[in-house]
MIVEXKOL-178740 format. One line per 10 residues: number of its first residue (from 0); for each residue x, y, z of C-alpha. Coordinates in Angstrom, 1 decimal, padded with zeros to 4 digits. Each point is the difference from the previous one (the first is absolute). Layout:
<rs>
NUM = X,Y,Z | ...
</rs>
This chain:
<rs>
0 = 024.0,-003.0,-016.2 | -002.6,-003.0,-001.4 | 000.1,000.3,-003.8 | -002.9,-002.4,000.2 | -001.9,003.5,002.1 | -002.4,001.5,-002.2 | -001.7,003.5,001.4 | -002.8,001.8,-000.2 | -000.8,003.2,001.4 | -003.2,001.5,000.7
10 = -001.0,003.6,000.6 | -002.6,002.1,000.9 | -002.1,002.9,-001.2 | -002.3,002.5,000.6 | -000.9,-000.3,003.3 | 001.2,-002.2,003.1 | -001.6,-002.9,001.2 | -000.7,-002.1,-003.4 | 000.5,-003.0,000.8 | 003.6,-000.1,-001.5
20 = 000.8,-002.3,002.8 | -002.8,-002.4,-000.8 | 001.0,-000.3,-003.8 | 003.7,-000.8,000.9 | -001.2,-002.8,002.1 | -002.6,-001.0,-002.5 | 002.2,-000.2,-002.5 | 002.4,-001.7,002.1 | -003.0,-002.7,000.4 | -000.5,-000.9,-003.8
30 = 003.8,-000.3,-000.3 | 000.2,-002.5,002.9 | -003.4,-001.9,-001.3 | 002.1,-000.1,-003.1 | 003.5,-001.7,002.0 | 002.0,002.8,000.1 | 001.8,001.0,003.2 | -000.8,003.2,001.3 | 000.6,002.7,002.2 | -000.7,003.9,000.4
40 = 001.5,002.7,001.4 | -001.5,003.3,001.3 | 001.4,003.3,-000.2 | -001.3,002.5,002.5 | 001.5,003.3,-000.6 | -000.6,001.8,003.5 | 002.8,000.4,002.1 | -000.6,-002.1,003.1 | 002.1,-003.3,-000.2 | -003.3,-002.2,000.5
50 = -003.5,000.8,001.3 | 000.7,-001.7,003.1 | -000.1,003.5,001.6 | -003.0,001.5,-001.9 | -003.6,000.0,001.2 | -002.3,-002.4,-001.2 | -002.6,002.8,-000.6 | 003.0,001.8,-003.1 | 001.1,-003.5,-001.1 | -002.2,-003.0,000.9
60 = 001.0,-002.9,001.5 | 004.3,-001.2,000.2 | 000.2,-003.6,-001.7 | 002.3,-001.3,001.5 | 002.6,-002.9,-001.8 | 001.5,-003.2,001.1 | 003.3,001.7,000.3 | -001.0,002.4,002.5 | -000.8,003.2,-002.6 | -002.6,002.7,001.0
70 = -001.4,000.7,-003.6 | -002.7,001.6,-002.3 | -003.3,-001.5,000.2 | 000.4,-001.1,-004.1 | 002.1,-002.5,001.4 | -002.4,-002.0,001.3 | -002.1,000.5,-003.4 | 002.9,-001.3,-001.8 | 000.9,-003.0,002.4 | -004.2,-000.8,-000.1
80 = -000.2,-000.6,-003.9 | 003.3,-001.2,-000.8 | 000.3,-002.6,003.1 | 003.4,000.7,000.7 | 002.2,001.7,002.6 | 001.7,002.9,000.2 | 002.6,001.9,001.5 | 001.5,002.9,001.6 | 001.1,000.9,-003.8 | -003.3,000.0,-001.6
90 = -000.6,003.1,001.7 | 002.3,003.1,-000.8 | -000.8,003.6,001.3 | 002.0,003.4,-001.0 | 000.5,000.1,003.7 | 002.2,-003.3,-000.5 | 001.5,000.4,-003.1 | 001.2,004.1,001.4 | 001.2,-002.3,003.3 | 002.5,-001.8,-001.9
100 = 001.4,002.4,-002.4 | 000.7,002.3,003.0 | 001.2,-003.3,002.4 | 002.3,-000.1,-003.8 | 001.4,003.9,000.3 | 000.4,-000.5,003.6 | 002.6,-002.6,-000.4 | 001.7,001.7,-002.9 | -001.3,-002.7,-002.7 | -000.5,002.7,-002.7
110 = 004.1,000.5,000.4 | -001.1,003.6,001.0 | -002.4,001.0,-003.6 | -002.7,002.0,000.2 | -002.9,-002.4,001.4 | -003.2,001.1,-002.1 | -003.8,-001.1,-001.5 | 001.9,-001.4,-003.0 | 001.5,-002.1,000.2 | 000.3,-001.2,003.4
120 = -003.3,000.3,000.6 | -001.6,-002.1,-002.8 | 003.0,-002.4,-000.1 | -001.1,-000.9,003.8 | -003.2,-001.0,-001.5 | 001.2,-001.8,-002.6 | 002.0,-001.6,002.1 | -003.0,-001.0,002.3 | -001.4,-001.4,-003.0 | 002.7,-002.3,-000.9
130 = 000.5,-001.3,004.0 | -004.1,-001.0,-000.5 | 000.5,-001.4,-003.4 | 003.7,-002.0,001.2 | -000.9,-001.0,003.5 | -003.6,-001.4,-001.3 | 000.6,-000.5,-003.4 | -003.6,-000.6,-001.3 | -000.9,000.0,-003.8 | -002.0,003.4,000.2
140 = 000.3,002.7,002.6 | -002.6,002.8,000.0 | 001.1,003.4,001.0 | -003.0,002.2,001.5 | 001.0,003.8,000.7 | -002.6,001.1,002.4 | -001.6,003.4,-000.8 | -000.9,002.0,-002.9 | 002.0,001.3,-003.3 | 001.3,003.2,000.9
150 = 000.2,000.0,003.6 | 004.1,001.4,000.9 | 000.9,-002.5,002.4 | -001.0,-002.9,-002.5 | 002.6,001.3,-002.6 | 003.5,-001.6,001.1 | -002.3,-003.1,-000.2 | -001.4,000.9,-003.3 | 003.2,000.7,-001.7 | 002.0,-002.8,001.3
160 = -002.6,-002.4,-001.4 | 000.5,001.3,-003.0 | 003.7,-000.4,000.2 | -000.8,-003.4,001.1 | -001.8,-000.8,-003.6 | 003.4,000.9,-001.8 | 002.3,-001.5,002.2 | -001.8,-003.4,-000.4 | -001.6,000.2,-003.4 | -003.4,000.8,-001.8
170 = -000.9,-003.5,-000.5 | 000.8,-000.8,003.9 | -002.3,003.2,001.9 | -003.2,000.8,-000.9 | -002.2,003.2,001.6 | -003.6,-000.1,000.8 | -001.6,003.0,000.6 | -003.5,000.5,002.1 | -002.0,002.8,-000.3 | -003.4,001.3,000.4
180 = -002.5,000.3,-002.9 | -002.9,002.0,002.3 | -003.7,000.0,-001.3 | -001.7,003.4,000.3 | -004.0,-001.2,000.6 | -001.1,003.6,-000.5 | 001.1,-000.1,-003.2 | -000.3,-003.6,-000.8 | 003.6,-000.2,-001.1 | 003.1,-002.0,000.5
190 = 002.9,002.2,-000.2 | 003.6,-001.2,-000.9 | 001.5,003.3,000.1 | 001.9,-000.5,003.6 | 001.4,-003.0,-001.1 | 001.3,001.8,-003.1 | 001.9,002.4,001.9 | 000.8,-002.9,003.0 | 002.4,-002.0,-003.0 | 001.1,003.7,-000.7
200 = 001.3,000.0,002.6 | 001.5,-002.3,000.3 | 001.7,000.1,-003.4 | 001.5,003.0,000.8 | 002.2,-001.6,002.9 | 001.1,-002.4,-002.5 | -002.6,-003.1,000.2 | -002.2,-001.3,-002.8 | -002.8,-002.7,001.6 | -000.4,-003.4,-002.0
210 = -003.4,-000.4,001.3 | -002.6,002.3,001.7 | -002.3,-001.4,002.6 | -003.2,002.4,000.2 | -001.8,000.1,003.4 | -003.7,001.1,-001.0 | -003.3,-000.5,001.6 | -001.9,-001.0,-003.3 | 001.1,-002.0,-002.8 | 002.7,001.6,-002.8
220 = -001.2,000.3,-003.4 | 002.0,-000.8,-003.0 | 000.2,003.4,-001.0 | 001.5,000.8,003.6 | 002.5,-002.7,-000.5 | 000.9,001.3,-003.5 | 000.5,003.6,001.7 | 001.6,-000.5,002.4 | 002.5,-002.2,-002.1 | 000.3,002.3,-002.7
230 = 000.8,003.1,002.3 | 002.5,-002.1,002.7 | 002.0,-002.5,-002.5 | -001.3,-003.0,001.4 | -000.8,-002.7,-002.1 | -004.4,-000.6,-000.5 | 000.7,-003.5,001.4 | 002.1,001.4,003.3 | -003.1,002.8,001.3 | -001.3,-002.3,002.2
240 = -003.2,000.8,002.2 | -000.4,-001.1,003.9 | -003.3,001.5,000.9 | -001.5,000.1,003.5 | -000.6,-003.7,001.6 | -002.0,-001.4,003.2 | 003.3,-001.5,000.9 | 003.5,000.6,-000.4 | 000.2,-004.4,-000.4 | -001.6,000.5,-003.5
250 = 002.6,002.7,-001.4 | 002.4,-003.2,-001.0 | -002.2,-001.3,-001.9 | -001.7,003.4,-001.5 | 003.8,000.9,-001.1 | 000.2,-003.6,-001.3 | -003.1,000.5,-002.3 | 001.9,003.5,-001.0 | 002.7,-001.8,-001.3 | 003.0,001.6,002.8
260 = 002.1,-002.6,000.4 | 000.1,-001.3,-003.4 | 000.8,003.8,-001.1 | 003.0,000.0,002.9 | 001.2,-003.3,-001.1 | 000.0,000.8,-003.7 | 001.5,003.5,000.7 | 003.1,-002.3,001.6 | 000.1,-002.8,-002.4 | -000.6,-002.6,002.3
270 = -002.6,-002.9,-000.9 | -004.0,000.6,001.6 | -001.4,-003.8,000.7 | -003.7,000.0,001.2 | -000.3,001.0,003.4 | -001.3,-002.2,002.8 | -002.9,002.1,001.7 | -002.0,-003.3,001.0 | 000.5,001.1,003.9 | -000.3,003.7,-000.3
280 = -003.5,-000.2,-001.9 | -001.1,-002.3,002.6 | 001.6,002.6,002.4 | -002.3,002.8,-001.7 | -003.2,-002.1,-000.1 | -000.1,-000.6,003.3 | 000.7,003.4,000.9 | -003.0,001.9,-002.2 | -002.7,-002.8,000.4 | 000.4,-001.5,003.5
290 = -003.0,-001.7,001.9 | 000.1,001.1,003.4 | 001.1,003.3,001.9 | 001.7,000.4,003.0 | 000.6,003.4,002.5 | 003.1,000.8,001.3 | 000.6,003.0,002.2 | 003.6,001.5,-000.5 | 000.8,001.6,002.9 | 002.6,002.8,-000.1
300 = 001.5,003.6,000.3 | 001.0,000.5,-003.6 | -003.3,-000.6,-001.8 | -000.3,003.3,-001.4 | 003.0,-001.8,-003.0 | -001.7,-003.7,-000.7 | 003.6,000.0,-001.8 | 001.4,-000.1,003.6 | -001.2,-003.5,000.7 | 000.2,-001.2,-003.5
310 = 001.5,-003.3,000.3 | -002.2,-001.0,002.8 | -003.0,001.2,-002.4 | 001.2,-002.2,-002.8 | 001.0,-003.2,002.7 | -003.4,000.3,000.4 | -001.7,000.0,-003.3 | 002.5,-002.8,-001.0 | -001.2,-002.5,003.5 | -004.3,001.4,-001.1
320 = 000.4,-001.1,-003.7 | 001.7,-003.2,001.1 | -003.2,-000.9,001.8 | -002.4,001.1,-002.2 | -000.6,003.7,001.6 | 000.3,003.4,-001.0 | 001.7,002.0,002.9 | -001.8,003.5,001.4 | 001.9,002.2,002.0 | -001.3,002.0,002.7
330 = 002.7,002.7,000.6 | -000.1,000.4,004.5 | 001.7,003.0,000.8 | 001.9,-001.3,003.6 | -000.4,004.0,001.2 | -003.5,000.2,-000.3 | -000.5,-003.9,002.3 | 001.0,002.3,003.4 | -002.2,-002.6,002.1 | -001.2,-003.6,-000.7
340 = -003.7,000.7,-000.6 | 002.0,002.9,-003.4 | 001.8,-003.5,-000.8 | -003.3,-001.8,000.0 | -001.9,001.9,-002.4 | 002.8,000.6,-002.2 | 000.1,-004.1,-000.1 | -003.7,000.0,-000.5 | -000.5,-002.6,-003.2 | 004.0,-001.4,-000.2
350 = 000.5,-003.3,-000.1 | 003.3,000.5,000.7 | 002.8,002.4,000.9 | 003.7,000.6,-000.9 | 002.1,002.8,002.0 | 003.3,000.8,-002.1 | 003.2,001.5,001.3 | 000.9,003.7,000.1 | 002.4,001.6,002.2 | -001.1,003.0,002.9
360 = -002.2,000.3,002.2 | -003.5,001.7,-001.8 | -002.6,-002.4,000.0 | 001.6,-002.7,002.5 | -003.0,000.1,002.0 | -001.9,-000.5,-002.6 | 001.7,-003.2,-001.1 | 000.0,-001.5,003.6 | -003.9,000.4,000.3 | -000.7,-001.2,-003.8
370 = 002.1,-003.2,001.5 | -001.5,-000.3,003.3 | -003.1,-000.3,-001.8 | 000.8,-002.3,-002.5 | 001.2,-002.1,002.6 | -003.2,000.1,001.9 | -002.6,-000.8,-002.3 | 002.4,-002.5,-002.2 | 000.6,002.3,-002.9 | 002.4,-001.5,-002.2
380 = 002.8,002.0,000.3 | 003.5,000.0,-000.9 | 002.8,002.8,000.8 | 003.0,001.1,-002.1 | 003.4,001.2,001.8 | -001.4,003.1,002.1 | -003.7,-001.9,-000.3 | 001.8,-002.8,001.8 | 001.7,001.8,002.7 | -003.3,002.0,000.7
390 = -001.8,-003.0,000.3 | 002.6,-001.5,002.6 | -000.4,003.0,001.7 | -003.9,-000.5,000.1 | 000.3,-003.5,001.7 | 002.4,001.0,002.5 | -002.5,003.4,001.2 | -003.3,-002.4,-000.1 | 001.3,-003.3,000.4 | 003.3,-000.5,001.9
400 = -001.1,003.4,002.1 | 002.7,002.0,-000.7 | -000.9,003.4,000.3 | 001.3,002.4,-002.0 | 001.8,-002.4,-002.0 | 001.1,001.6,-003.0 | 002.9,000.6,-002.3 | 003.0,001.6,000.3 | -000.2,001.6,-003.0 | -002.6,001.9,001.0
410 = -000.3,000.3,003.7 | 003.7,-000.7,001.5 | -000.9,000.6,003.4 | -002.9,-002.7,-000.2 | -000.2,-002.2,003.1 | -000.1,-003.3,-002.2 | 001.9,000.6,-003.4 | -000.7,-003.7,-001.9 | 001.0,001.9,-002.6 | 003.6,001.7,000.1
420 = 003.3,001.1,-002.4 | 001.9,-003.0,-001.2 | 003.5,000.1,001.9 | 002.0,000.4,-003.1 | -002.5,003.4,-001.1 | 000.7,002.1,003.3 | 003.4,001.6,-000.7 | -001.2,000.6,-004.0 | -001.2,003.7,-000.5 | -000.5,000.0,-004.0
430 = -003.1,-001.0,-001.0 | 000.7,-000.7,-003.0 | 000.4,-003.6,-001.3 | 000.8,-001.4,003.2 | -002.5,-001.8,001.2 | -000.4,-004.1,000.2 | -000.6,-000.2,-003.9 | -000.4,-002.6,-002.6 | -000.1,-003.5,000.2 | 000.2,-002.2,003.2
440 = -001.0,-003.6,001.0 | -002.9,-001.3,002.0 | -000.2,-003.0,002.1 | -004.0,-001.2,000.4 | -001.4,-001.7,002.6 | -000.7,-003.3,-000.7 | -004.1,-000.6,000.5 | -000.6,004.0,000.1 | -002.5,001.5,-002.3 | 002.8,001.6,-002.2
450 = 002.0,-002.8,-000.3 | -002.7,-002.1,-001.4 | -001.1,003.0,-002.8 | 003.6,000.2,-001.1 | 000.2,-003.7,000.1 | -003.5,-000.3,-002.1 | 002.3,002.1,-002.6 | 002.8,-002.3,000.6 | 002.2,001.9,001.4 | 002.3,-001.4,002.3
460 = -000.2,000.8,004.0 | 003.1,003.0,-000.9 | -001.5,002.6,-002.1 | 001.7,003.1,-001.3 | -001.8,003.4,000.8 | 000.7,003.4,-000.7 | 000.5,002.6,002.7 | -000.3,003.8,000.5 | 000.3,001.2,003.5 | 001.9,001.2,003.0
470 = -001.9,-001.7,002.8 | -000.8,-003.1,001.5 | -001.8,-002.2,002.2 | 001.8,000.2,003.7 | 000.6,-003.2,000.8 | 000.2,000.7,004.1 | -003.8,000.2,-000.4 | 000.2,-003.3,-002.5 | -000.8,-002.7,002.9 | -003.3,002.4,001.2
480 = -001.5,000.5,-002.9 | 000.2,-004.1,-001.1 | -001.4,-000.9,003.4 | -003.0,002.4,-000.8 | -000.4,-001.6,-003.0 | 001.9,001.6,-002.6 | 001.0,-002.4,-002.6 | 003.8,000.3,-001.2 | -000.4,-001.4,-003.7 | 003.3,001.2,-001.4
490 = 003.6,000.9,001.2 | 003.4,000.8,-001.5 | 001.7,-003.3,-000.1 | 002.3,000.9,003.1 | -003.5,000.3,001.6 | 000.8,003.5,001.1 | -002.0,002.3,-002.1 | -004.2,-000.7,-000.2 | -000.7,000.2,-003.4 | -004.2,-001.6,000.1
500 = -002.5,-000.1,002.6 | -003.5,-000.9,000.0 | -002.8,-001.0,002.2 | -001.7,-003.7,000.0 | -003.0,000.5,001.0 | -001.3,002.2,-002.9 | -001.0,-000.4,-003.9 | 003.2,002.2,-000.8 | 002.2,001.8,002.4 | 003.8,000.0,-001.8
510 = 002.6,003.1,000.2 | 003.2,-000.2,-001.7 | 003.0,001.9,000.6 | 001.4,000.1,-003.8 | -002.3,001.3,-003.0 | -001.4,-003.0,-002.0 | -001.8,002.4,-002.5 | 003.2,000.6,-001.6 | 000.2,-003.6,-001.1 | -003.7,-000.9,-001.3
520 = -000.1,-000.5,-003.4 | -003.1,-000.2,-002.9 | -001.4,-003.5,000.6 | 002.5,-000.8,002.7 | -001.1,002.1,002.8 | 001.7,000.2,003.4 | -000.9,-003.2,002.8 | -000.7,002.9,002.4 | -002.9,002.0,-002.1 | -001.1,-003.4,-001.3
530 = -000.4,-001.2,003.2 | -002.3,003.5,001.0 | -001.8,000.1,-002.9 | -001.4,-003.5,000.3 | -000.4,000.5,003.7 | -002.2,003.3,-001.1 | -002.4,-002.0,-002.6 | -000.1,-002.7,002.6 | 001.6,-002.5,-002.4 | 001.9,-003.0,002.1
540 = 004.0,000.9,000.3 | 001.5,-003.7,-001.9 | 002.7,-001.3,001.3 | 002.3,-002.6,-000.6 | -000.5,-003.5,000.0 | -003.8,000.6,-000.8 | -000.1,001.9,004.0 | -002.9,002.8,-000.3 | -001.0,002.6,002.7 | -003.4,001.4,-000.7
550 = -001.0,003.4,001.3 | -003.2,-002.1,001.8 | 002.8,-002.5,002.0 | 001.9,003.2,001.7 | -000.5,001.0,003.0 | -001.4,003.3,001.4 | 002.5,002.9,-000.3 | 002.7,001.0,003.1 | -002.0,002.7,001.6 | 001.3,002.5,002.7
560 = 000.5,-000.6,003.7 | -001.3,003.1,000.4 | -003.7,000.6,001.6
</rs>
């Protein structure tokens, strides 16, 4: 293992849902802004080996890595504020780490001893640990263990952090603890008592937090502080507030104000140089004080969970703040757009509309008629993986006249399937982890729409995209749908597999295969949602070589052959 490694864990108290996640990766920020290499790992203690199989609706959306890993939405928070890439090891579930250990008894590896919580268990975590911190080798890596202080199934995780501390040294690990400091408005009264008992507990399993970060929706006083110092052994200087915020963009610099880095980095003798926030204050401002507004409609099945389509919410936010916009969301519910005139009012005001991916067959309908209109009246539109097959399926019913095209995920017995299993998928039956995952290449079409927003980011004409699905354009119906006037804007480089389409007579018709919300950053958003948004505010697309395509030069929309 990298002696270099330095680690901190963080915790959680109280309740669920604190925003644990978004302290790792904010802290995780202010160590980058200050040069240090970073990564972060998250521990989920339930006992499925990913969420690739879980509903959106229990666990949000699956962020998916360039190495092909189906993994907890956090993920994509950490990857977001740190800028950098992770892997299938950044993400490590009870599920997994029971796998191995029994994979381990199975082939006799324990030389036949009693395989148990300790100290097979924890040493497979520690183990994980190590892999992340000798495989990757950054300067810091932040350990998050996902729910709450006290929960069983967290425990093995608990206690082999806290073997991990002694194995590598005091002055090498340090543990943050977040907890909740509530305010009761009937009485007028912060209360630190939960958090009290919250480092109680987790004393009593063997842990003493360096530093406690207090979630609170008003403002600590000092009094609180010296409370809730005096009664957890923390040090005055390391309680550390993180109250409420508009956006989660301004909790790096919030904790930066708090002092939480420069308490980590002291706590693990390393030096704390000033921080380079130039671009993430920029970031902020143009988030809370933007000039314009702009509508889009995000059409889906899940929108019940906004954390189901979280990384196409934040692609989003990052491509409106770019331009000067603050983004609203209006949440379309596919099952409740049953004909065209349900889509139409449901799109009433948009300037825009994005239809995500999902998998089954609620709400398909829905999606195809939020398309078809889009596509009618030159909605800006762009689809995302299942948004992209519905909307090929769309133009083959209303444009090519294929009746009762459809997919074969849904409708296998459908006359026309220009949507159908990829070869390679028919003979697997587990569902988990075995779809086409991670990151492929993309060959653009020279002159096409996408090609020139990609290029206007200079990217070459072969970009990498991430993928999460099982089915795929047919390509005996490839020929058809071109001649009608489908637009094929992006293959695999073999050709074989259609990655993009759009349509070129319209302000914004694209639909990708792969999921291009997993790679938008904070102020470098994705070409793809750049591209819609500006389309939406009816900004000009720029190109390169000074090339512009105003919304007033194009063309009236393709429009159905239909009567």
């Amino acid at each position: 293992m990298s002696q270099s490694t330095k680690f901190v864990f963080v915790t959680g108290g109280v309740v669920s849902s604190l925003g644990k996640g978004i302290v790792a990766a904010s802290l995780g920020r202010l160590l980058r802004s200050r040069g240090y290499s970073v990564s972060i790992i998250k521990f989920d203690p339930y006992i499925n080996v990913d969420p690739g199989t879980m509903s959106p609706f229990q666990h949000g959306e699956v962020f998916v890595t360039n190495d092909g890993a189906e993994t907890d939405l956090d993920l994509g928070h950490y990857e977001r504020f740190i800028d950098t890439n992770l892997t299938s090891l950044n993400n490590i579930t009870s599920g997994r780490i029971y796998s191995n250990v029994i994979n381990k008894e199975r082939r006799g590896d324990y030389l036949g001893a009693t395989v148990q919580t300790i100290p097979h268990i924890t040493d497979e975590i520690k183990n994980a640990i190590k892999e992340v911190a000798n495989c990757l080798a950054p300067q810091f890596l932040i350990c998050e263990i996902g729910g709450t202080i006290g929960d069983i199934e967290g425990l093995p995780f608990v206690e082999a952090v806290r073997q991990f501390r002694y194995d590598v040294g005091t002055k090498n690990a340090c543990f943050i603890h977040v907890t909740l400091v509530p305010y009761l408005k009937a009485a007028g009264e912060v209360k630190t008592k939960p958090s009290q008992h919250s480092v109680n507990m987790l004393r009593n399993v063997g842990i003493q937090p360096d530093i406690l970060v207090c979630r609170s929706e008003v403002e600590l006083e000092e009094t609180h502080r010296r409370k809730l110092a005096q009664f957890t052994n923390v040090d005055p200087e390391s309680v550390i507030q993180c109250v409420d915020l508009d956006s989660i963009y301004e909790v790096p610099l919030a904790m930066e104000k708090e002092g939480l880095a420069h308490r980590v980095l002291e706590k693990l003798n390393v030096d704390s140089p000033e921080p380079d926030l130039k671009s993430w204050k920029a970031l902020v401002q143009s988030l809370k004080n933007p000039s314009k507004t702009v509508n889009i409609a995000l059409a889906g099945k899940y929108t019940g969970l906004s954390d189901a389509y979280l990384s196409v919410i934040e692609s989003l936010k990052h491509a409106a703040a770019q331009n000067d916009a603050r983004v609203n969301i209006h949440w379309v519910d596919t099952e409740t757009c049953a004909t065209l005139a349900d889509a139409q009012a449901k799109l009433a005001g948009v300037d825009g509309v994005v239809v995500p991916g999902g998998f089954g067959n609620r709400g398909i309908e829905g999606k195809i008629n939020v398309i078809q209109y889009a596509r009618e009246h030159n909605l800006p539109f762009l689809g995302l993986c299942l948004g992209m097959q519905c909307a090929v399926i769309e133009f083959a019913r209303h444009v090519a006249q294929l009746n009762g095209a459809h997919s074969g995920e849904f409708e296998d017995t459908a006359p026309h399937l220009v949507i159908d299993l990829m070869d390679h998928q028919k003979s697997i039956s587990d569902l988990g982890g075995t779809m086409r995952l991670g990151q492929y290449p993309c060959h653009l079409t020279k002159g096409s729409l996408t090609e020139k927003l990609y290029a206007a980011e200079g990217h070459s004409d072969v970009v990498m995209e991430r993928h999460r699905h099982r089915y795929e354009f047919n390509n005996d119906y490839r020929q058809m749908l071109i001649d009608a006037g489908l637009i094929i804007s992006g293959t695999s480089p073999d050709r074989k597999l259609v990655e993009v389409v759009e349509l070129p007579q319209h302000k914004y018709f694209i639909g990708c295969q792969f999921h291009p919300e997993f790679l938008s950053r904070p102020g470098k958003s994705h070409p793809l949602f750049q591209g819609l948004i500006r389309a939406a505010m009816g900004l000009p697309q720029t190109f390169e070589e000074g090339q512009q395509v105003t919304t007033s030069e194009v063309a009236s929309p393709v429009s159905s052959t239909k009567p």
